[in-house]
N, C-alpha and C positions, 0 to 999 in steps of 0.2 A: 829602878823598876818603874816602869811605863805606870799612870797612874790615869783611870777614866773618870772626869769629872763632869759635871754639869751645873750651867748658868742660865738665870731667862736675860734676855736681852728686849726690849721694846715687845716683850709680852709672848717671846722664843724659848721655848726651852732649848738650849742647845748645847750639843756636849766637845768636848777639847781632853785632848791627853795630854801631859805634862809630865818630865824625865830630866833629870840630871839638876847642877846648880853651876852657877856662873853668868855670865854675860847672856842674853837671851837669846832664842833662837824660833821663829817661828812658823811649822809649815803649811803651805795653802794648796791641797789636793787640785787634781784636775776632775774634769765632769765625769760622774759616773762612780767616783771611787769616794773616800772617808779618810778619816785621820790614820787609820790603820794600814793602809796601803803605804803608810813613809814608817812602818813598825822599825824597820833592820835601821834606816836612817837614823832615825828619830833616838835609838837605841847607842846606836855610837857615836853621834853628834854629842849625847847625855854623857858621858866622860868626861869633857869639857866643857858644856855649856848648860844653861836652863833650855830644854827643848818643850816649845806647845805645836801640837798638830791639833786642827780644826775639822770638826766634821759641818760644812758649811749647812744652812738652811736647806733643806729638801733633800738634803743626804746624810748616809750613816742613822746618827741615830737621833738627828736635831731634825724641828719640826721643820714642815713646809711655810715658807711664806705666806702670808694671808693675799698677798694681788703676786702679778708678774713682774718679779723684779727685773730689773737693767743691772751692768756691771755698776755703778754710782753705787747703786743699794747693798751690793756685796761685800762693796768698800767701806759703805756707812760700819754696814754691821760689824766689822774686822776691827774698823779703828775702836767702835763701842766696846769689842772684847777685849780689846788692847788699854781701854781706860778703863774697865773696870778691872780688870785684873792687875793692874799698878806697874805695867810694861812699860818701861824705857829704852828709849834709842834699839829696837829692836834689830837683827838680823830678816830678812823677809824671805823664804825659799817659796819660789810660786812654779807649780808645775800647770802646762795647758792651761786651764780655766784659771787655778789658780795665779796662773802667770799674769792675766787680765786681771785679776782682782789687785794684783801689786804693784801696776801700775799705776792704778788711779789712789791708791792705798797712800802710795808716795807723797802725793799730794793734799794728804789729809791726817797727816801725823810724820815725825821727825822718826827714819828709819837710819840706822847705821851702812847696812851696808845691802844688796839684792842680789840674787839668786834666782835666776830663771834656767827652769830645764826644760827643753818642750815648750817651751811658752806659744802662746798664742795673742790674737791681741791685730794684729795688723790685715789689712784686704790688698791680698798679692792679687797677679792677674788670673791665676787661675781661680782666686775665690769669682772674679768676674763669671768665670764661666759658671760656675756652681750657681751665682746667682740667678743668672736665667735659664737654669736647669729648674729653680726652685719657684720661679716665675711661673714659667709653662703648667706643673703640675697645682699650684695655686688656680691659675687659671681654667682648668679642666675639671679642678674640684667646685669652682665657683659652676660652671656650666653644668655638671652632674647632676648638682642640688638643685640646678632651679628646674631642672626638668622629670628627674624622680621622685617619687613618693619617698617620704622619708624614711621609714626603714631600710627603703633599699638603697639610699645614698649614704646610710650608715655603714653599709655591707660596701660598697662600692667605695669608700672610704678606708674603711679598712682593710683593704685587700691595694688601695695604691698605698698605704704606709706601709705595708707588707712587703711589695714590690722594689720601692723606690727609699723610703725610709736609712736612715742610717742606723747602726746598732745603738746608738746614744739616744739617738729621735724615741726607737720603739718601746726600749727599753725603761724612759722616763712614763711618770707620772699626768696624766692629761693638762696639770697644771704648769708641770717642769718644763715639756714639751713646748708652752707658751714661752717659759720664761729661754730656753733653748733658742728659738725662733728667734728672739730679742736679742741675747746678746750678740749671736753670729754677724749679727749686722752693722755692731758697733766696731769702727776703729780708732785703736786708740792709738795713731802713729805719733799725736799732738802727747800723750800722756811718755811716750818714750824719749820724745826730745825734751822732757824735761829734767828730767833725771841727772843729776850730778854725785849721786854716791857711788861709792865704787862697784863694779858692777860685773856678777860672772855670769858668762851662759854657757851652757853642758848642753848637746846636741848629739842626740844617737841619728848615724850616720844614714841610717836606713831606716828614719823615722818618715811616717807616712800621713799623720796626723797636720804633723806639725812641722812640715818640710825641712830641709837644710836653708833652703831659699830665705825662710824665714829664721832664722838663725842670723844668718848674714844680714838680712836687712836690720834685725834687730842691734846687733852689732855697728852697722851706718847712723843709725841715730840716736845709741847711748853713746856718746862718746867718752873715749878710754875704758870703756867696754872690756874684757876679755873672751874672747870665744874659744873654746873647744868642742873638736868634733870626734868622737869615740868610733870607731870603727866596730862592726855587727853588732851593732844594738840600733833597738829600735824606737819608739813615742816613752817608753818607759826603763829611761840610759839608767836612772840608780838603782834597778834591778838587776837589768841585761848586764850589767859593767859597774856593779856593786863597788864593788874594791878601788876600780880607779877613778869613779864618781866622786868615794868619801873623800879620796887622795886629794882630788883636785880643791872640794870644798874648805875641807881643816889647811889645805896649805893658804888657801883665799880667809877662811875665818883669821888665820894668825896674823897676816902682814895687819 
């Protein structure tokens, strides 16, 4: 039985679910969702192993970060629940954001083996474009402001995150919002060629998030890598494609 627990970290209350016993297992949501979004996972992965799912800083039911953190701080804080909880050689499952969290995670504590689905983490050419997509409207908000009164650059503000905003962007917290802005920016392709544990990624074929492209690239610089790519599923494959998600994981946890 899934069990909800909570710890302070560096002065965090933050909470983590915990299931099953065995070799450990542990999962790192993407932006926007909680430890309870990996429940069905988390649930049969616990048959066989210790499973912790994270409800990161600023989400679920742990508090917000006191400044704007970077992916580094995400990382701090993972490996901290990872030593205080008396975790060895863990398994690491990182979905999207989470995927960026376990990569630099990698590098800050002795993990068994990683699991990326979704991942995110790397600047393909189309983030190029996005970027000076997100340029332009930076620079129109800077213009607005210096020439409206400010109520009504408040108004004129929020009516361009209305417009142009992404569902993650609107939906965050004025302060997550910063911390959003920040990590988009980071790439971590230096954090993936480091990587020598063994290593799977699970890829819904018609992910929109988190492209195939980026799969594949992912796949170029973990070497010995394995990739799979699930057909009609989409940014969230161990939902869309439950059953041959877990398949693929439990045949990767055994070897």
């Amino acid at each position: 039985m899934i069990k909800t627990k909570q710890i302070v970290i560096d002065g965090l209350l933050s909470t983590y679910t915990e299931d099953g016993e065995g070799s450990p297992v542990i999962l790192l949501h993407g932006w926007g969702c909680m430890a309870g979004t990996f429940k069905d996972v988390q649930s049969e992965l616990a048959k066989s192993h210790r499973v912790y799912a994270v409800d990161f800083p600023g989400f679920g039911s742990s508090d917000e970060p006191e400044d704007v953190w970077g992916i580094e701080a995400y990382a701090e804080w993972t490996q901290k629940l990872i030593s205080k909880l008396g975790i060895a050689d863990p398994v690491i499952l990182g979905h999207s954001f989470g995927g960026r969290v376990a990569l630099i995670l990698n590098t800050k504590t002795k993990i068994s083996k990683l699991i990326l689905t979704g991942g995110a983490g790397l600047i393909l050419d189309e983030h190029i474009e996005i970027r000076k997509k997100n340029e332009g409207i930076k620079k129109a908000k800077g213009f607005f402001e210096k020439i409206l009164p400010k109520s009504t650059f408040e108004k004129v503000k929020d009516k361009m995150v209305d417009m142009m905003g992404s569902a993650d962007y609107k939906a965050a917290s004025p302060k997550m919002r910063e911390v959003l802005k920040r990590i988009l920016h980071e790439d971590l392709k230096e954090y993936a060629m480091k990587i020598q544990v063994p290593t799977l990624l699970v890829w819904g074929e018609n992910d929109t998030a988190t492209p195939v492209a980026m799969a594949k690239a992912f796949h170029e610089y973990i070497k010995g890598s394995q990739l799979n790519i699930l057909p009609d599923a989409g940014h969230y494959v161990f939902i869309d494609k439950k059953e041959q998600f877990l398949e693929l994981v439990n045949n990767f946890l055994k070897v």
